[in-house]
C-alpha positions in Angstrom: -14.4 -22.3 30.1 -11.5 -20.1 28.6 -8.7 -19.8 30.9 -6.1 -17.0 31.3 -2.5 -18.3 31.9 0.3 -16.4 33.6 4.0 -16.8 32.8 7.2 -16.0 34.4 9.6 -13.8 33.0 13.0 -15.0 30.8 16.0 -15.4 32.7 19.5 -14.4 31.3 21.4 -16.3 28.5 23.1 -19.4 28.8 21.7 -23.1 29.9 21.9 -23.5 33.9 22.3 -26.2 36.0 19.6 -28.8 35.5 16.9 -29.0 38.4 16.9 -25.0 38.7 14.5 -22.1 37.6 16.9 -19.4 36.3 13.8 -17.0 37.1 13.7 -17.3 40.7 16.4 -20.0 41.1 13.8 -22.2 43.4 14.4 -26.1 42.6 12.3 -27.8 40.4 11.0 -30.5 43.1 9.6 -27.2 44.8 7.8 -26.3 42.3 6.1 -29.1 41.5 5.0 -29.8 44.8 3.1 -26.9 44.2 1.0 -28.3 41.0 -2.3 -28.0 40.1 -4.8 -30.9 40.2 -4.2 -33.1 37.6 -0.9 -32.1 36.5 2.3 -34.3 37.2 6.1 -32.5 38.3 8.1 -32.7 35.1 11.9 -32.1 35.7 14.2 -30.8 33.4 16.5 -32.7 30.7 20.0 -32.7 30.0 21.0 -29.4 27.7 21.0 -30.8 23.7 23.1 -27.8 22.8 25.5 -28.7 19.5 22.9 -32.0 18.7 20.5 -32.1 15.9 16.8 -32.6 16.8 17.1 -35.9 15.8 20.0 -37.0 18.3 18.7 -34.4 20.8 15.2 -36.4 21.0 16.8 -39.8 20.9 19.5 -38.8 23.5 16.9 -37.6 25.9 13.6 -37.9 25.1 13.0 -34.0 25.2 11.0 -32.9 22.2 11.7 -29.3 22.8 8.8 -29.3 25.8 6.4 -29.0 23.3 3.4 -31.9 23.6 2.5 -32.6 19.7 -1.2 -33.2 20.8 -2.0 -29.4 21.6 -3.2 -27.4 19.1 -1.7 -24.0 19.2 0.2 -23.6 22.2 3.4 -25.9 20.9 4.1 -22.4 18.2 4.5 -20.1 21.4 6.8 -21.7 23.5 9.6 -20.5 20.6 9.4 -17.2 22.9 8.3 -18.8 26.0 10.2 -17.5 29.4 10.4 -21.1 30.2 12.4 -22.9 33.2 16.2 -23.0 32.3 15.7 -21.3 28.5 18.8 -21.9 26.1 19.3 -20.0 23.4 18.6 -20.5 19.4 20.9 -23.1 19.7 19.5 -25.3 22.1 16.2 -24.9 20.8 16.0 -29.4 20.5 15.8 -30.0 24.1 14.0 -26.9 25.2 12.6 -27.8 28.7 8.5 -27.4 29.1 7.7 -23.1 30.6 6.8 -22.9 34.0 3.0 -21.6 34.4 1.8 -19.7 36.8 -1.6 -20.5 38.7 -4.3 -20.8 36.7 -6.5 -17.9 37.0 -10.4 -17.0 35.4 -10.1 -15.0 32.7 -11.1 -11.4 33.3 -12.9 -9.0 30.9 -12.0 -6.4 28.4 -11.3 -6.6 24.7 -8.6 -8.7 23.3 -6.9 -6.6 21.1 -5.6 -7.4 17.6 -2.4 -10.1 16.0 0.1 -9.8 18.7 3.6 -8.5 17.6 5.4 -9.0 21.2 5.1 -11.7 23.7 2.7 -10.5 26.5 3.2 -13.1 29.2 0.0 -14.4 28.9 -1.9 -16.9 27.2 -6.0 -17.3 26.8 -6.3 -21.0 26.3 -9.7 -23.4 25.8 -7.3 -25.6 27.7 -7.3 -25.8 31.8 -3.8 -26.2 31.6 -0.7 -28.1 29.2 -0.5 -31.4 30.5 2.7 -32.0 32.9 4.0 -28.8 33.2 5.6 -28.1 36.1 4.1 -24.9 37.9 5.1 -22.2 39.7 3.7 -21.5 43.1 1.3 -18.4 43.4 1.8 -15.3 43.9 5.7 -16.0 42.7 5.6 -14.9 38.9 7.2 -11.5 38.8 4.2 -10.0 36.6 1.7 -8.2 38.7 -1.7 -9.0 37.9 -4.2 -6.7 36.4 -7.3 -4.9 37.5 -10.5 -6.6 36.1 -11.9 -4.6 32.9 -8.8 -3.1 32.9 -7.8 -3.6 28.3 -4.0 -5.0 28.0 -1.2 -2.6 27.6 -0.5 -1.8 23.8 3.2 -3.4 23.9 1.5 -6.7 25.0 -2.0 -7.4 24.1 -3.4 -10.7 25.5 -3.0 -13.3 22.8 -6.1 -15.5 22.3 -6.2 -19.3 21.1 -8.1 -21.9 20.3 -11.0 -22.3 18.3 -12.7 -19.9 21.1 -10.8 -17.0 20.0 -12.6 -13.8 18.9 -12.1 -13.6 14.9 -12.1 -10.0 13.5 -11.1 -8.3 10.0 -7.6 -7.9 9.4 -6.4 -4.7 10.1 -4.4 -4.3 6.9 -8.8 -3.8 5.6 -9.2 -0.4 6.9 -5.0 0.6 6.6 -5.2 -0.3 2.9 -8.6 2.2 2.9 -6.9 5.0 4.6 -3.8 4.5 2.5 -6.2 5.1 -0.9 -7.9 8.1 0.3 -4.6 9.6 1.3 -3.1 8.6 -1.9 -6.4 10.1 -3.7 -6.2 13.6 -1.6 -3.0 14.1 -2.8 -2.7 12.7 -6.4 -5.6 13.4 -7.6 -6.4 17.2 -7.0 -9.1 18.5 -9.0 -7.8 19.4 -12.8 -9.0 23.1 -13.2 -10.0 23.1 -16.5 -12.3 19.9 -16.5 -15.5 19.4 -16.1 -17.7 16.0 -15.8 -21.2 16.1 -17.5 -23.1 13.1 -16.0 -26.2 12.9 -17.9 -25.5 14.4 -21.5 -28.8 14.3 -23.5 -28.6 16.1 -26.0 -25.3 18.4 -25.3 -27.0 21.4 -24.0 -25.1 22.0 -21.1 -21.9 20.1 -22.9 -21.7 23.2 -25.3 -21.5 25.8 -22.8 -18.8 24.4 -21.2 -17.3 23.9 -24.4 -17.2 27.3 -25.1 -16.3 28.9 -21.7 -12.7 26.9 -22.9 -13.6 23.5 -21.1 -12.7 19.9 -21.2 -15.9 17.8 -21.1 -16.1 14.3 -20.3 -19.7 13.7 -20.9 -21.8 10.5 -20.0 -24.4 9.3 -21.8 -26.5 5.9 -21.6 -28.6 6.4 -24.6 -26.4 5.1 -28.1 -27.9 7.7 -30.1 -27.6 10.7 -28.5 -23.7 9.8 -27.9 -23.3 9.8 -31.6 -25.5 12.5 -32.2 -23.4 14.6 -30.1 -20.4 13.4 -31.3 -20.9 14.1 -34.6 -21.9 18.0 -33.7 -18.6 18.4 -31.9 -16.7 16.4 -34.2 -13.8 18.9 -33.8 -13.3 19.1 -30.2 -13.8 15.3 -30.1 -11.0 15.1 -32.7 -8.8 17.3 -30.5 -9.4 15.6 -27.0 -11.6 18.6 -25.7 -14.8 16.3 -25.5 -15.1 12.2 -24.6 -18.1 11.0 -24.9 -18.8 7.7 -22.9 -21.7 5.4 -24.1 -22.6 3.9 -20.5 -24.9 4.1 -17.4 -23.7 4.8 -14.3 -24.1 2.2 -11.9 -23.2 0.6 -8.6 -20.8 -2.4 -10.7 -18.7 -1.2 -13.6 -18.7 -3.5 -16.9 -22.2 -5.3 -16.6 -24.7 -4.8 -19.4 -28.3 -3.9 -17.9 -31.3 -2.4 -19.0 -32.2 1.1 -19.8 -35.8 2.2 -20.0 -36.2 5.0 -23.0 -39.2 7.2 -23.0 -40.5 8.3 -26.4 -42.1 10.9 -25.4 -40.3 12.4 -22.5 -36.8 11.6 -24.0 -35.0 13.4 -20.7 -36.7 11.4 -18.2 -35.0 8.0 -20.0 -33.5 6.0 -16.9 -32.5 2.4 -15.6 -36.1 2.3 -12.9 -38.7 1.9 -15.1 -41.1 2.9 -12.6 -39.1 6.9 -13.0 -38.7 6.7 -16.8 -42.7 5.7 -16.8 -44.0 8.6 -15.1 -47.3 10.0 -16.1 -48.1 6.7 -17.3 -46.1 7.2 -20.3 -45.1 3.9 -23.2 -41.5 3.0 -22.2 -39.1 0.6 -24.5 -36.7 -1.4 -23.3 -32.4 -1.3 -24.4 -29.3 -2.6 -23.2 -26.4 -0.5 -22.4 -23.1 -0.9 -20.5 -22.6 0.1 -17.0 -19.6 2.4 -15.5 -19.1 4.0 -11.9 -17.8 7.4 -10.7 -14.6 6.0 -9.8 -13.9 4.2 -12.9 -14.4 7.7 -14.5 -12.3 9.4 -12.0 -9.1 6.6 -12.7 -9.4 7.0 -16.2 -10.0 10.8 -16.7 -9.3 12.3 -13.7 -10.9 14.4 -10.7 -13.0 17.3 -12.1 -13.1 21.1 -11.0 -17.4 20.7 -11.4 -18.9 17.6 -11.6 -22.9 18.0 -12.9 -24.8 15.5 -12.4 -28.5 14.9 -13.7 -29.0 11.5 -14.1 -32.7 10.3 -13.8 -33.5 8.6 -10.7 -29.1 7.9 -9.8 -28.6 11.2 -8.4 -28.8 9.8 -5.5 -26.0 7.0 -6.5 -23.7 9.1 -8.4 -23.2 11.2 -4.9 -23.0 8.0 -3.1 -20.1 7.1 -5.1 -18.5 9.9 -4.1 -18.5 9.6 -1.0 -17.3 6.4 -1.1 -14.4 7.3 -3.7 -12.5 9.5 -1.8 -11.7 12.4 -3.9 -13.8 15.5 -4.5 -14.2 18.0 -7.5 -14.1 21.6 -6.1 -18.0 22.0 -7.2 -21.0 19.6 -7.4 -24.4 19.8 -8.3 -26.8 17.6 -8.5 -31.2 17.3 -8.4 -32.3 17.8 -4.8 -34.7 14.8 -5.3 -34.1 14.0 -1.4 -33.3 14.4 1.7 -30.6 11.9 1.8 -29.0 13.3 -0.8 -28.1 16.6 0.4 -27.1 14.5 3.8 -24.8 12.8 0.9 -23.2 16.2 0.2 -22.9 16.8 3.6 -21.2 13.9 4.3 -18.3 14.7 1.4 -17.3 17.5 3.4 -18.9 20.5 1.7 -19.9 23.2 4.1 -22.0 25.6 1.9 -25.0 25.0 -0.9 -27.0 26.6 -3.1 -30.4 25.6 -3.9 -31.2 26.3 -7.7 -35.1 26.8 -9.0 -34.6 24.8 -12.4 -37.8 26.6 -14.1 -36.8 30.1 -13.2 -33.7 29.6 -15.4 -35.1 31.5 -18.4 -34.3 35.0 -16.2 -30.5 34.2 -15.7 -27.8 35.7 -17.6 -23.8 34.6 -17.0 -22.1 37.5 -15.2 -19.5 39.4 -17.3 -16.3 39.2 -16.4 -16.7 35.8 -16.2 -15.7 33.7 -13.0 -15.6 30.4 -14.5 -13.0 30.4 -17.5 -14.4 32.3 -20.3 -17.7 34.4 -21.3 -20.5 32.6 -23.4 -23.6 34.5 -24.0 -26.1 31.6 -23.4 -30.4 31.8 -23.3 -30.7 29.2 -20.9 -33.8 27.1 -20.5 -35.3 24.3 -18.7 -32.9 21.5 -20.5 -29.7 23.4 -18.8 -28.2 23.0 -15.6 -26.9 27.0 -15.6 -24.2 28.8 -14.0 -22.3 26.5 -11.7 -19.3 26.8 -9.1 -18.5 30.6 -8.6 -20.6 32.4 -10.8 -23.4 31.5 -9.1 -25.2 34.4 -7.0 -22.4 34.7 -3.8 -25.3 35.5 -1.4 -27.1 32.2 -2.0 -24.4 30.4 -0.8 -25.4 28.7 2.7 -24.7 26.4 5.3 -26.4 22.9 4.6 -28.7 23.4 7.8 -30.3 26.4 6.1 -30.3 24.4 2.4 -31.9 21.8 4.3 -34.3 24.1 6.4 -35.4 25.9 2.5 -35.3 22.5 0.6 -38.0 21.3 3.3 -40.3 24.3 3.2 -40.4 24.5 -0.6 -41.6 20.2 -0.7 -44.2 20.8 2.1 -45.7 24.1 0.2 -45.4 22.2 -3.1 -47.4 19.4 -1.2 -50.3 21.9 -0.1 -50.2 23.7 -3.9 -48.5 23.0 -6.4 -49.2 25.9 -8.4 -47.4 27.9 -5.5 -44.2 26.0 -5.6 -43.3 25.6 -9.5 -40.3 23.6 -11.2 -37.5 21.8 -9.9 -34.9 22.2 -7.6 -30.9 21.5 -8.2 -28.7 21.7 -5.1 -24.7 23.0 -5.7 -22.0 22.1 -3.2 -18.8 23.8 -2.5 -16.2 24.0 0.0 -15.9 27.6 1.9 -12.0 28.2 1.0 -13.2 27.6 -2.8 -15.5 31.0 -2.3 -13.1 32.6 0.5 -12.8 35.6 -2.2 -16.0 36.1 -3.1 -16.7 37.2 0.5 -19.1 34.0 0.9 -18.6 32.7 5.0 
């Protein structure tokens, strides 16, 4: 049974007589009348101050009052608020503390690595064989209320191979420190945009011409050179990388990639998703890379698209792990969760997008997003994105939620009635403020 120690408190400086306790000045033979079962009166050596260890130890036998057999409590008395306490000095013939009665430990959580010496020691051990002990009621500590935690300046300290063992908290401080450091050096760049899920470069050649930097991610090899080759000259002058990779939970593996012949958008790394319709997949092997690798070497975007099939879902979970958030995201509203995801980044208002009535949009002039491109969009574009999308669609994620629900359970009673394919857009409100969005 774990046992809860009390000490006295430290008495002034200097080395006093021997045979008193400079705490309460009661002689030593006193005290150990008052011992607990099983523990033998100790009394206090002659003061080693100006020896070495060595002669100290030879001189009088003292080993510093620590006993060599326990396991952890010898490395505490250093700051002990023993009996008769020299200073650095006399630390060779340091006499053994005097411990209070021995009392059952009482509940509450022991808090983290202690810093400061509380008074207090939670042993596996009854007691430290031969110390001399004070009588009860005596130590000048008062004693706690059961259930009641430790104060902060003095948490109890916990030994022994009983002791509650718990992450260090440098874990989460090193977290905390990262997401601080990401909020504040890693603001969005306003003229870049990340195109996760390329194809063929559809939605990379609007940007391009609204005056854009693209960083556009592609698993499939020949699409990335396809592409690359079309914008040769904006590759050539750093307004387009094009990264031959799969996003994925672990950066730098090779996995595979299911390519569908027929439906070449619905290519993906789930072979059941790229499959669908019972469709003739074929099997490659590409390289893997995650949001945040993307993010460290490109930095944060203003709009970050992301139509990846079957890792929607992923991409916005690395996201939210990440830290640091483009102004505007969009991604396919393929579940619940994710728009919970969205949520969970800390954008307050979305926009639900019907993907096959795309053909009737037109990009507003002026232009709200860098410049004007007359663009015929269709159902291989993501469309308008961030703020020139329709300011009266904007709502809170309750209501996105609410919509995105009634438009799955009508597409499950018809599906005639509920056509296409739904895209969910995520901002913060103080990105819309002046578009009168609330």
């Amino acid at each position: 049974m774990r046992r809860r120690l009390r000490r006295t408190r430290r008495g002034g400086e200097g080395c006093p007589a021997p045979g008193t306790c400079r705490a309460r000045d009661v002689p030593l033979p006193a005290m150990a009348a008052a011992t607990h079962p099983g523990q033998s009166p100790v009394g206090r050596q002659p003061c080693g101050r100006g020896r070495s260890r060595a002669d100290a130890q030879a001189a009088t036998g003292c080993d510093g009052g620590l006993d060599p057999g326990h396991p952890r409590l010898p490395g505490l008395f250093h700051r002990s608020a023993c009996v008769g306490l020299a200073d650095e000095t006399c630390r060779a013939c340091r006499p053994p503390p005097v411990i209070g009665p021995l009392e059952p430990a009482r509940p509450g959580r022991q808090r983290g690595p202690q810093r400061r010496w509380s008074g207090k020691i939670v042993s596996p051990r009854s007691h430290h064989p031969g110390m001399p002990v004070e009588p009860a009621g005596a130590c000048p500590r008062g004693r706690q209320r059961p259930g009641r935690r430790p104060p902060r300046r003095g948490a109890s300290l916990a030994v022994g191979p009983a002791r509650r063992r718990r992450a260090p908290r440098s874990c989460g401080r090193d977290r905390r420190r990262r997401l601080r450091y990401h909020g504040r050096m890693s603001a969005p760049q306003p003229d870049l945009i990340f195109d996760i899920g390329l194809h063929r470069g559809l939605d990379t050649d609007v940007y391009l011409r609204k005056g854009f930097r693209v960083v556009a991610l592609e698993a499939r090899p020949d699409f990335c050179a396809e592409v690359a080759a079309r914008f040769a000259a904006e590759v050539e002058a750093g307004r387009l990388t094009v990264v031959p990779c799969a996003l994925y939970p672990r950066g730098g593996e090779s996995i595979a990639f299911w390519v569908n012949p027929e439906k070449d958008d619905w290519g993906s790394i789930d072979r059941a998703w790229a499959a669908k319709a019972g469709h003739a997949v074929t099997e490659i092997t590409v390289p893997t890379i995650t949001l945040s690798e993307l993010f460290d070497r490109h930095g944060v975007p203003r709009y970050l698209k992301c139509d990846v099939e079957g890792m929607d879902e992923e991409c916005i979970r690395q996201l939210l792990l990440d830290g640091r958030r483009p102004d505007f995201v969009s991604a396919e509203a393929s579940s619940f969760d994710l728009i919970c995801l969205l949520r969970a980044c800390g954008y307050d208002r979305a926009q639900l997008v019907n993907q096959a009535l795309l053909w009737d949009v037109r990009p507003p002039e002026p232009p709200r997003e860098g410049r004007h491109a007359a663009v015929q969009f269709t159902g291989h574009h993501s469309g308008l994105f961030g703020r020139e999308l329709d300011p009266r669609r904007w709502t809170s994620f309750q209501e996105a939620a609410e919509r995105w629900s009634d438009y799955f359970r009508l597409q499950a009673r018809d599906d005639r009635l509920a056509l296409g394919w739904l895209d969910i857009h995520a901002a913060r409100r103080e990105s819309l403020a002046d578009l009168g969005v609330g």
